[in-house]
C-alpha positions as CSV (number, residue, x, y, z in Angstrom):
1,X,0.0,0.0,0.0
2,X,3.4,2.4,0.1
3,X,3.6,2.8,-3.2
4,X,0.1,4.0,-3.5
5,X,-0.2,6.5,-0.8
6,X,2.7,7.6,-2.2
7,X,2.0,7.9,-5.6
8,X,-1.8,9.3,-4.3
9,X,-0.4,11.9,-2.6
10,X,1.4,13.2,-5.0
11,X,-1.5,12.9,-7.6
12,X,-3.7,14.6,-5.1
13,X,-1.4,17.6,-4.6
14,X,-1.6,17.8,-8.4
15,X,-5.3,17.3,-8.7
16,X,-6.1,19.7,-6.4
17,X,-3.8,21.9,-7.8
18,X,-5.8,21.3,-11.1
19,X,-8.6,21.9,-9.2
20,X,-8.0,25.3,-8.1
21,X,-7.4,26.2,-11.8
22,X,-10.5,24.3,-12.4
23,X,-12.2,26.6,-9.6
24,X,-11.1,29.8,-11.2
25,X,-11.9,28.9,-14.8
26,X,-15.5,28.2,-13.6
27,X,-15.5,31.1,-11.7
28,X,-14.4,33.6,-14.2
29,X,-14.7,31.9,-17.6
30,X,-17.8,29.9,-17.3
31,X,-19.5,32.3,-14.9
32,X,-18.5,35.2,-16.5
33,X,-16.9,35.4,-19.5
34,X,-18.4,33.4,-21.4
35,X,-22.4,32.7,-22.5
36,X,-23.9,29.5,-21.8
37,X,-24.3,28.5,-25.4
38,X,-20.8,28.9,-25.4
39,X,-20.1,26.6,-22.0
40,X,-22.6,24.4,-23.9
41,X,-20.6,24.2,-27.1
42,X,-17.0,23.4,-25.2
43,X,-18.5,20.7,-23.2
44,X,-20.5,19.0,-25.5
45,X,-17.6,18.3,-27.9
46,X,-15.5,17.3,-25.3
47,X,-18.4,14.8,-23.9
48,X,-19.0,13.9,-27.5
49,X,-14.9,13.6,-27.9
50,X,-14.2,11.2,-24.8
51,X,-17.0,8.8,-26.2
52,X,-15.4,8.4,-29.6
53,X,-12.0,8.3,-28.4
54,X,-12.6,5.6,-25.8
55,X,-14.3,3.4,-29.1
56,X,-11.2,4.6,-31.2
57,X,-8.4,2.7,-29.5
58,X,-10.3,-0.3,-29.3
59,X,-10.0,-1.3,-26.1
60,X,-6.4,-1.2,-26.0
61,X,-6.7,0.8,-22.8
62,X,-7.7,-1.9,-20.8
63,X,-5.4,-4.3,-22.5
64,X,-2.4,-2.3,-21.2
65,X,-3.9,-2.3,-17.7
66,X,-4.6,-6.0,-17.4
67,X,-1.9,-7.4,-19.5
68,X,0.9,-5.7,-19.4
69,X,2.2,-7.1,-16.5
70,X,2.5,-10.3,-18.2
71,X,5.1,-8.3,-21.0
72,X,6.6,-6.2,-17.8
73,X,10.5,-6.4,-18.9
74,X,12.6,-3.5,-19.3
75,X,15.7,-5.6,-20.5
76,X,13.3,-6.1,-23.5
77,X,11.8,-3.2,-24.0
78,X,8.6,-5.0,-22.6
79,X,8.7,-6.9,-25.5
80,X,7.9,-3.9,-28.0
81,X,4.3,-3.7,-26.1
82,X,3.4,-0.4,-26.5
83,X,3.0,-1.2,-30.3
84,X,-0.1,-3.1,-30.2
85,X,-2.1,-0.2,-28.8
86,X,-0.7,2.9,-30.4
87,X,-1.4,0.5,-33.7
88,X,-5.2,-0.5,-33.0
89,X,-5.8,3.3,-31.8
90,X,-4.9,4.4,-35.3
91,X,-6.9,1.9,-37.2
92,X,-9.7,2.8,-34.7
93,X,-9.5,6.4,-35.6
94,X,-9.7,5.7,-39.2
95,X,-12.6,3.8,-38.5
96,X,-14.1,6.8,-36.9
97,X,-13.1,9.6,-39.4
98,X,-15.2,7.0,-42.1
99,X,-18.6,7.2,-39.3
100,X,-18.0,10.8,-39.4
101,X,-18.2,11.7,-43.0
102,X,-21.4,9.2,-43.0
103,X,-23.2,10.7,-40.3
104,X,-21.9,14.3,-40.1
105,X,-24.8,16.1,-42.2
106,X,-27.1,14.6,-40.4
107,X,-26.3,15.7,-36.9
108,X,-25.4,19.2,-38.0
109,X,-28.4,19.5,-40.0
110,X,-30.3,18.3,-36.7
111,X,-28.6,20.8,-34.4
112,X,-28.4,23.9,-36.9
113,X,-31.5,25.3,-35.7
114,X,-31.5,25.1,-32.2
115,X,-27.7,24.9,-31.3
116,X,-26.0,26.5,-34.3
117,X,-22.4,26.7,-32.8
118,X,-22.2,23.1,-32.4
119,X,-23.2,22.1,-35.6
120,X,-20.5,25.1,-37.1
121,X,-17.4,23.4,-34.7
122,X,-18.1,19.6,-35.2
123,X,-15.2,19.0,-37.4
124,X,-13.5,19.7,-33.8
125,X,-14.1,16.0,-33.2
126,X,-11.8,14.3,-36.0
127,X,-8.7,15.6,-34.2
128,X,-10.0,15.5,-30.3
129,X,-11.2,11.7,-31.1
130,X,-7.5,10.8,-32.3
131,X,-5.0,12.4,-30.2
132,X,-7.3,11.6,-26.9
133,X,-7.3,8.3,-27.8
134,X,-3.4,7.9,-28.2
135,X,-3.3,10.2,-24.6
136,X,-6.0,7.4,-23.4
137,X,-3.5,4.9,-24.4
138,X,-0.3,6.2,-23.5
139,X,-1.9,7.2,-19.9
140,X,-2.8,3.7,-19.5
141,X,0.8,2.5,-20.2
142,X,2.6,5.1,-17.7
143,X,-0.2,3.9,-14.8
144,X,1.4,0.9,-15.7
145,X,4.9,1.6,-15.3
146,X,4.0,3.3,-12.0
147,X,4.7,6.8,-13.4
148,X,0.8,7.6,-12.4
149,X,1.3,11.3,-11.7
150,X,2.4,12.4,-15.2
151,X,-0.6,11.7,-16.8
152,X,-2.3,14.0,-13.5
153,X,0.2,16.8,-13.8
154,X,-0.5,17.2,-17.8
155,X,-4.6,16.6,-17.7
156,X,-5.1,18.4,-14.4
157,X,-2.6,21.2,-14.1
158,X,-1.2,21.9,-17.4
159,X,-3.8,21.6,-19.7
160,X,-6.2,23.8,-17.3
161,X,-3.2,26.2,-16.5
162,X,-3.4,26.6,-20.9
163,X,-7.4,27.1,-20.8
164,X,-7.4,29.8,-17.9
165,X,-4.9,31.7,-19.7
166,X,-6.9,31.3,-23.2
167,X,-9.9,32.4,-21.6
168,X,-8.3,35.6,-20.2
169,X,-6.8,36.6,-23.4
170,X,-10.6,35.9,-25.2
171,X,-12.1,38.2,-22.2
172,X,-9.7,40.8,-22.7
173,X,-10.0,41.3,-26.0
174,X,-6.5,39.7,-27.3
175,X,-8.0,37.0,-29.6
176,X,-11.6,35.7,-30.8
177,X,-13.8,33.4,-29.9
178,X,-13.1,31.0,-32.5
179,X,-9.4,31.4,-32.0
180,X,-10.3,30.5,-28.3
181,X,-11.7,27.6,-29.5
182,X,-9.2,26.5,-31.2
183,X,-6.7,26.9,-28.2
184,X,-9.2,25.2,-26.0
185,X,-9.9,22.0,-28.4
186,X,-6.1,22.2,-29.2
187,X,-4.7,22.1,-26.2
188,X,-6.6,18.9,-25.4
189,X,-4.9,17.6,-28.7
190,X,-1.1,18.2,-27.2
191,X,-2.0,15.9,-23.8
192,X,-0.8,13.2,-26.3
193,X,2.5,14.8,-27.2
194,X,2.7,15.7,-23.9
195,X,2.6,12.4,-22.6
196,X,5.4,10.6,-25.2
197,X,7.8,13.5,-24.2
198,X,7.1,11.8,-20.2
199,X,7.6,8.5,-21.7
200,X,10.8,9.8,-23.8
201,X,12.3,11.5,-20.8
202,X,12.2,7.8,-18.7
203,X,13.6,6.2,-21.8
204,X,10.1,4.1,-22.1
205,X,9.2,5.1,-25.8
206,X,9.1,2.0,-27.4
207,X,6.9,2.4,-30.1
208,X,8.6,0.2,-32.9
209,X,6.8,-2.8,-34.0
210,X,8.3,-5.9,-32.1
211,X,10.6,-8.7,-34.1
212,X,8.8,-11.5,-32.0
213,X,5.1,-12.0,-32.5
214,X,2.8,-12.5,-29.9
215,X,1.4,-16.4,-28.9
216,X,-1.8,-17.9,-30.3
217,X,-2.8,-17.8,-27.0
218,X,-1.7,-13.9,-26.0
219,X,-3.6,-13.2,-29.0
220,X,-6.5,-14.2,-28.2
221,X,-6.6,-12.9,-24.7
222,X,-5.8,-9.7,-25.9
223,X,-8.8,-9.6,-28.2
224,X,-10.9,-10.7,-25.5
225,X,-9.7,-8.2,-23.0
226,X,-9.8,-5.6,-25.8
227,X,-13.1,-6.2,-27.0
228,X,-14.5,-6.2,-23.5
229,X,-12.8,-2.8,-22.9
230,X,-14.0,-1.1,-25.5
231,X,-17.6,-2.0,-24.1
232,X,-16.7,-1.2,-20.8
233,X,-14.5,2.1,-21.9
234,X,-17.9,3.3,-24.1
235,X,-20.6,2.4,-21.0
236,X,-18.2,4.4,-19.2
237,X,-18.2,7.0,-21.1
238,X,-21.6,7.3,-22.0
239,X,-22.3,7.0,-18.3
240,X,-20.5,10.0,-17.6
241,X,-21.1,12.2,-20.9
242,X,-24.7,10.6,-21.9
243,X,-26.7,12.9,-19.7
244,X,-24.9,16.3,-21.3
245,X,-25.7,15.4,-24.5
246,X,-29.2,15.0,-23.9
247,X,-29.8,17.8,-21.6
248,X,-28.9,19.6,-24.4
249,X,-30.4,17.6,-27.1
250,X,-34.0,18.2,-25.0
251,X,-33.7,21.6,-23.5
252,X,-30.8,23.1,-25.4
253,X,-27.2,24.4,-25.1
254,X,-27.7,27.2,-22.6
255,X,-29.3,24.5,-20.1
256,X,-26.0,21.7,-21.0
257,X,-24.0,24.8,-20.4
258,X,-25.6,25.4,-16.4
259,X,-25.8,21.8,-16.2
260,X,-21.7,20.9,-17.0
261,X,-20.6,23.8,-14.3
262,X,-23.3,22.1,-12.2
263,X,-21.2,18.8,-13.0
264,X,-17.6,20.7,-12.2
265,X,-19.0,21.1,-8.6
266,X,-20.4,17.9,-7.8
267,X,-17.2,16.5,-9.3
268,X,-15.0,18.4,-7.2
269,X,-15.0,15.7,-4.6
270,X,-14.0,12.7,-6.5
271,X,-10.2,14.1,-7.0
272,X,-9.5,11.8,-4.3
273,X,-10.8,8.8,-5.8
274,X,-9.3,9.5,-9.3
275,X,-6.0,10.4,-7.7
276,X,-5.8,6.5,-5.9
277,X,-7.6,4.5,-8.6
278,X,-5.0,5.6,-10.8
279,X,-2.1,3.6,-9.2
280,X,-4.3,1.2,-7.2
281,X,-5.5,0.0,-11.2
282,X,-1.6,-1.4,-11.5
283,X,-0.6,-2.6,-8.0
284,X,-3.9,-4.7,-7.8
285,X,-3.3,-6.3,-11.5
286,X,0.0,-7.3,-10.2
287,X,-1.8,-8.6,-7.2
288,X,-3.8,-10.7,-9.4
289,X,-0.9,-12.2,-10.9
290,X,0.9,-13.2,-7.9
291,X,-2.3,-14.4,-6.2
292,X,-1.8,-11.8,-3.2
293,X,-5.7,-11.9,-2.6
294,X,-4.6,-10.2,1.2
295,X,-3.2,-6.9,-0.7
296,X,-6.3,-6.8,-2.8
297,X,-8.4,-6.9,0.6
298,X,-6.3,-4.1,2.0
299,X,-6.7,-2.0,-0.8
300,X,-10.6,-2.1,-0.7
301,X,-10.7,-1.8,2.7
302,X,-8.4,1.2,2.8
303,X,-9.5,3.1,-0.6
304,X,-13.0,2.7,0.7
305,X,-12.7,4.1,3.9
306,X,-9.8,6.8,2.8
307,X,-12.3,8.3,0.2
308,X,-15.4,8.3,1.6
309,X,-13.7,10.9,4.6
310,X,-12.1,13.1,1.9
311,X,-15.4,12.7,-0.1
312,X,-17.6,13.4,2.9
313,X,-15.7,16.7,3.7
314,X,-15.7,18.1,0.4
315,X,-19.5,17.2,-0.3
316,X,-20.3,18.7,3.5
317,X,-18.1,22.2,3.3
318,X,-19.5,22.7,-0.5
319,X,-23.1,22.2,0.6
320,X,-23.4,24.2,3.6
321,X,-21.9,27.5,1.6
322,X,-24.2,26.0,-0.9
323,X,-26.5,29.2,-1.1
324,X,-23.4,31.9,-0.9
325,X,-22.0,29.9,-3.7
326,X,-24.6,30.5,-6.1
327,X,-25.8,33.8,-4.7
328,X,-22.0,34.8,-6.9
329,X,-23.4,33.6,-9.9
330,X,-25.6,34.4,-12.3
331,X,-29.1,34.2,-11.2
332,X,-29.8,31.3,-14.2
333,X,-27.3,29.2,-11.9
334,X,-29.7,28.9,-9.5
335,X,-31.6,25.6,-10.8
336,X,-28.1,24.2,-10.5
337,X,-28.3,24.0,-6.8
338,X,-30.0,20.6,-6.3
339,X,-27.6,19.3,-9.8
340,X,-24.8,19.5,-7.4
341,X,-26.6,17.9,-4.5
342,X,-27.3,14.6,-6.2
343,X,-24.7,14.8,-8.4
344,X,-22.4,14.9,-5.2
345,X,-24.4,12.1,-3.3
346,X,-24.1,9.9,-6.3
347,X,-20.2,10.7,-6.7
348,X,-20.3,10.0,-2.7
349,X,-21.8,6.2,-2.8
350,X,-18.9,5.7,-5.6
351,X,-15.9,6.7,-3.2
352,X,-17.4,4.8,-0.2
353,X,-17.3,1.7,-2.7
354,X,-13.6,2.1,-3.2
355,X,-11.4,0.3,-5.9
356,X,-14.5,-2.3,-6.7
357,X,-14.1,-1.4,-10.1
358,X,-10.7,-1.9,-10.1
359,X,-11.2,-5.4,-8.8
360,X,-13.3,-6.4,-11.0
361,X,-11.9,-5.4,-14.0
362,X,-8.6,-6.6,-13.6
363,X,-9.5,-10.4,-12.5
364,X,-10.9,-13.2,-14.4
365,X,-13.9,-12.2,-14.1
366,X,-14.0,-8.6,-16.2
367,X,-16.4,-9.5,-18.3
368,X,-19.3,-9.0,-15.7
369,X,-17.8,-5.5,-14.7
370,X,-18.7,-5.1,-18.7
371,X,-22.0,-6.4,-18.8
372,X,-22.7,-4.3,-15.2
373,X,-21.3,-1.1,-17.4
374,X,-24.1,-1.7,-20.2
375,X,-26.9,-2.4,-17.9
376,X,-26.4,1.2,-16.5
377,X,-25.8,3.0,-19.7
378,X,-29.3,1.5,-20.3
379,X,-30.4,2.4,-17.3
380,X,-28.6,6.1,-17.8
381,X,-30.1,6.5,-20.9
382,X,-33.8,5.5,-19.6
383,X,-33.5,8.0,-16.2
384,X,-32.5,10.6,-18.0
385,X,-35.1,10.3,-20.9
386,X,-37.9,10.0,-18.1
387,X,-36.7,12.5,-15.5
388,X,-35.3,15.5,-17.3
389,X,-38.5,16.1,-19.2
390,X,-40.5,16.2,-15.9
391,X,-38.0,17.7,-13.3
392,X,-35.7,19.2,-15.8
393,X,-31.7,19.9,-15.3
394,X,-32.6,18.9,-11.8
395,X,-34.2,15.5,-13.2
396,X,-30.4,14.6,-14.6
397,X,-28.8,15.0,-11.5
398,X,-31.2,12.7,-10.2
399,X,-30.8,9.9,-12.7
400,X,-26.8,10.1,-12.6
401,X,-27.1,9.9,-8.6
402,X,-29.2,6.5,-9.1
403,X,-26.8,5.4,-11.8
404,X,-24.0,5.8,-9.6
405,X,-25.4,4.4,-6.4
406,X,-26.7,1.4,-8.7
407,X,-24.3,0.5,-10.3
408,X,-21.9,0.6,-7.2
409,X,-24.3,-1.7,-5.2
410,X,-24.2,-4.5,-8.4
411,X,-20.5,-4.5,-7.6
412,X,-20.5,-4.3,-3.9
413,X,-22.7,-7.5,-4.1
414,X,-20.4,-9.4,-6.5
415,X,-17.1,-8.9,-5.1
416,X,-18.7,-10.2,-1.3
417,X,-20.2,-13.4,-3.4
418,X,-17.0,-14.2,-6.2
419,X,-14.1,-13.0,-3.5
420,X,-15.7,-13.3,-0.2
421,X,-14.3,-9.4,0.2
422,X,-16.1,-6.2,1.9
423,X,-14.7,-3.1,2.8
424,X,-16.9,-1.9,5.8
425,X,-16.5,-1.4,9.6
426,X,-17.1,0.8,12.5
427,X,-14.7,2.9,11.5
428,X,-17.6,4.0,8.3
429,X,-20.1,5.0,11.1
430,X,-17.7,7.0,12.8
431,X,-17.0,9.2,9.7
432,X,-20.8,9.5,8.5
433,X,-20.9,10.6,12.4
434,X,-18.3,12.5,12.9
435,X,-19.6,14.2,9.4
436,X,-23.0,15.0,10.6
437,X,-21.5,16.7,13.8
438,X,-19.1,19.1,11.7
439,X,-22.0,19.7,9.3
440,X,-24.3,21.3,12.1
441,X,-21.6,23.0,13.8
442,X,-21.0,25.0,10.3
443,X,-24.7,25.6,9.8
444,X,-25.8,27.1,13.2
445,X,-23.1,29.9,12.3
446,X,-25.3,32.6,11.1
447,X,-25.0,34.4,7.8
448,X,-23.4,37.4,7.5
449,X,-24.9,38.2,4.2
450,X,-21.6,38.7,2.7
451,X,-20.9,35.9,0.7
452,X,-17.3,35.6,0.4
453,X,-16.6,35.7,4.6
454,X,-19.6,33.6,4.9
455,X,-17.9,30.6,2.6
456,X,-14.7,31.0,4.6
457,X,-16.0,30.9,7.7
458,X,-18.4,28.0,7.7
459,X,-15.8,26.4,5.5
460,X,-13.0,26.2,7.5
461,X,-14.7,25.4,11.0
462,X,-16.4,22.3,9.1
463,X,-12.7,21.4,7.7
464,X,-10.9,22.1,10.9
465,X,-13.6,20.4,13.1
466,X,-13.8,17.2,10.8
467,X,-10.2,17.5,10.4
468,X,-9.5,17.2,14.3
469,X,-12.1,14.5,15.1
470,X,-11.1,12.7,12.3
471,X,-7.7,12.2,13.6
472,X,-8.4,12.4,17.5
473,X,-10.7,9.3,17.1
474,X,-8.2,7.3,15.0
475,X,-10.4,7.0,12.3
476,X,-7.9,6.3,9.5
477,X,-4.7,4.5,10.4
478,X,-3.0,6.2,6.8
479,X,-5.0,9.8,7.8
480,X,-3.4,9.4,11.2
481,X,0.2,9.0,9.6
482,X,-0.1,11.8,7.1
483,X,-1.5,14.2,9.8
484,X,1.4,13.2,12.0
485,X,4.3,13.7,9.6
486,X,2.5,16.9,8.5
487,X,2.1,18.2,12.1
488,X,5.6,17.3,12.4
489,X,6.8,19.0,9.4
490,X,5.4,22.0,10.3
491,X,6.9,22.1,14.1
492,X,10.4,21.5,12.4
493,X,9.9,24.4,10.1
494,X,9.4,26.3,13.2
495,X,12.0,25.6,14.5
């Protein structure tokens, strides 16, 4: 478990880092700068973007994760692995350019009248669905080589670091909107040369094709494990993405606009979770191979509990500033409120779960973490169509919450029948306690009516009282460590 608190740490710092440029481009360029037709138009491409590129490598994403431990030699260059995917990912994109020029005119000529600046920036997709699948890819492989930060520091800091500054230089006049565009769409583009200058710099770019050829039987796992990926990389997607492009296929690009900075909020709490997955994927696929089914019980146990207290925190000092939050936004923000509510419950269940995905996908039995995956994008799909209709943007944050908490429960149930394995103890109680006393601490503090003391007040006594009984009850044995050697490196610097 070192190696992924260490690695998590680190990720964390970045993705919170990330997340503070996140904060301010929401702040300023969602909130202010630009219209919501325009928020619309960035995140629907990108929504539209991740679904094709997770098709366009063909699974090789989860190929890398699952097999490469089985090609792990750097005396060989691991066996000229990273060949295979870059490969399929390019045959998948040309597969993908041909489905464009089919269906193209039809989808602009069925948003032209009531979202016109998607249908005029489309074409955005041919380039975002290629170079995201090699970043997809070549993220994948550096997770693998334990090198899980780079792919953080590049998507979460960098490439939002790029956007901020884009979006200041559109507000102020410097370029225009389309040339913002481009920046913005473009800048998603370079994550993949991005990432093969990480891999050059550690002297892993092995992209030549390998003089041995691969086994009968290697083969024919891999196109198992790919074709399953690409199912489970798509429900994925569309699980996450499907509910944008219907909000704005049923009430328009102004509403998928509100509805994606709703999203940004409710998100804001699963940094955590992304930060450990992202190293726990590796160390738990090696885990498999050695049979180490003790580490793989540690890890759920502890990525359960560890995320549900950093989830609880963030959910807790968001919603009680909940009100001051949006009272600094534009007033057609204000449906957004209950979006980030069960948007944030929903991304809640999922940390409490910890790495069951993870689990799952990485054993023998990864094929039912696929078929859970389709039965929700069904069940997305369904929610979504019923509920936003009747309840509106608030009728999508429903539907993702019951996804999530779903979905979650179908693997919870499995991994306790196939792997006798469950995360939970006392130690879950005390935090939704301990969260519930912080919570009305913060609340009874009474409004000063100026929004930005009110958010810093009631936000740090939550944090500092959660903080502090979080640690005096012993909670966390790996919060109690990190809070020691932090309460220790302070005293030094003191001194």
């Amino acid at each position: 478990m070192g190696i992924i608190i260490k690695q998590a740490v680190r990720s964390t710092v970045f993705s919170y880092t990330g997340a503070a440029l996140g904060f301010l481009t929401v702040w300023f360029m969602n909130r202010l700068w630009l219209t919501p037709e325009q928020n619309g138009l960035l995140n629907v491409i990108i929504s539209i973007s991740l679904i094709s590129s997770s098709l366009s490598n063909l699974g090789m994403a989860g190929v890398v994760l699952r097999m490469f431990p089985h090609f792990r030699n750097p005396e060989t260059r691991h066996g000229g692995f990273l060949f295979y995917p870059l490969a399929f990912t390019a045959i998948g994109s040309l597969l993908f350019l041909a489905l464009y020029w089919l269906f193209n005119d039809d989808y602009i000529a069925r948003n032209a009248g009531q979202s016109p600046l998607l249908a005029d920036n489309l074409y955005y997709l041919i380039p975002l669905t290629f170079f995201l699948g090699v970043f997809n890819v070549l993220d994948a492989f550096t997770r693998a080589l334990f090198l899980s930060t780079a792919g953080v520091l590049i998507k979460e800091v960098a490439l939002r670091l790029v956007i901020l500054v884009a979006a200041a230089a559109y507000h102020w006049n410097l370029i225009a909107f389309d040339q913002f565009v481009l920046i913005y769409f473009g800048s998603f583009s370079a994550m993949a040369f991005a990432m093969i200058a990480v891999l050059i710099a550690n002297k892993e770019w092995h992209w030549r094709r390998p003089r041995t050829s691969l086994t009968p039987e290697m083969k024919k796992e891999m196109r198992d494990v790919a074709l399953f990926s690409v199912i489970t990389g798509l429900s994925g997607m569309m699980i996450s993405s499907i509910d944008k492009v219907i909000v704005n296929d049923k009430l328009g690009l102004a509403a998928a606009g509100i509805f994606s900075v709703a999203t940004y909020f409710g998100s804001m709490i699963q940094i955590p979770a992304r930060s450990i997955i992202r190293i726990t994927t590796s160390v738990i696929a090696e885990s498999w191979k050695s049979n180490d089914l003790d580490n793989i019980r540690n890890i759920y146990r502890q990525s359960s509990l560890n995320q549900l207290i950093i989830g609880l925190i963030l959910l807790l000092a968001l919603w009680v500033n909940i009100d001051s939050v949006l009272a600094l936004m534009p007033s057609e923000y204000a449906v957004a409120k209950y979006v980030i509510l069960f948007m944030g419950i929903g991304y809640l269940v999922d940390l409490a779960t910890g790495a069951n995905g993870a689990i799952i996908g990485t054993s023998i039995y990864y094929r039912y973490d696929t078929l859970f995956m389709v039965l929700l994008v069904v069940f997305t799909f369904l929610t979504n169509l019923m509920l936003i209709p009747r309840y509106g943007l608030v009728g999508s944050g429903i539907a993702s919450c019951l996804t999530y908490v779903l979905f979650n429960v179908l693997r919870l149930v499995f991994i306790r029948i196939k792997f006798n394995m469950q995360p939970y103890s006392i130690a879950f109680i005390k935090v939704l306690v301990i969260g519930a006393i912080a919570y009305g601490v913060a609340f009874l503090i009474p409004l000063t009516g100026m929004h930005y003391l009110d958010i810093l007040l009631r936000g740090t006594i939550i944090c500092i009282l959660y903080g502090v009984l979080i640690v005096r009850f012993e909670v966390s044995p790996e919060v109690s460590v990190l809070a020691t050697k932090a309460l220790k490196g302070l005293k030094s610097g003191r001194s």
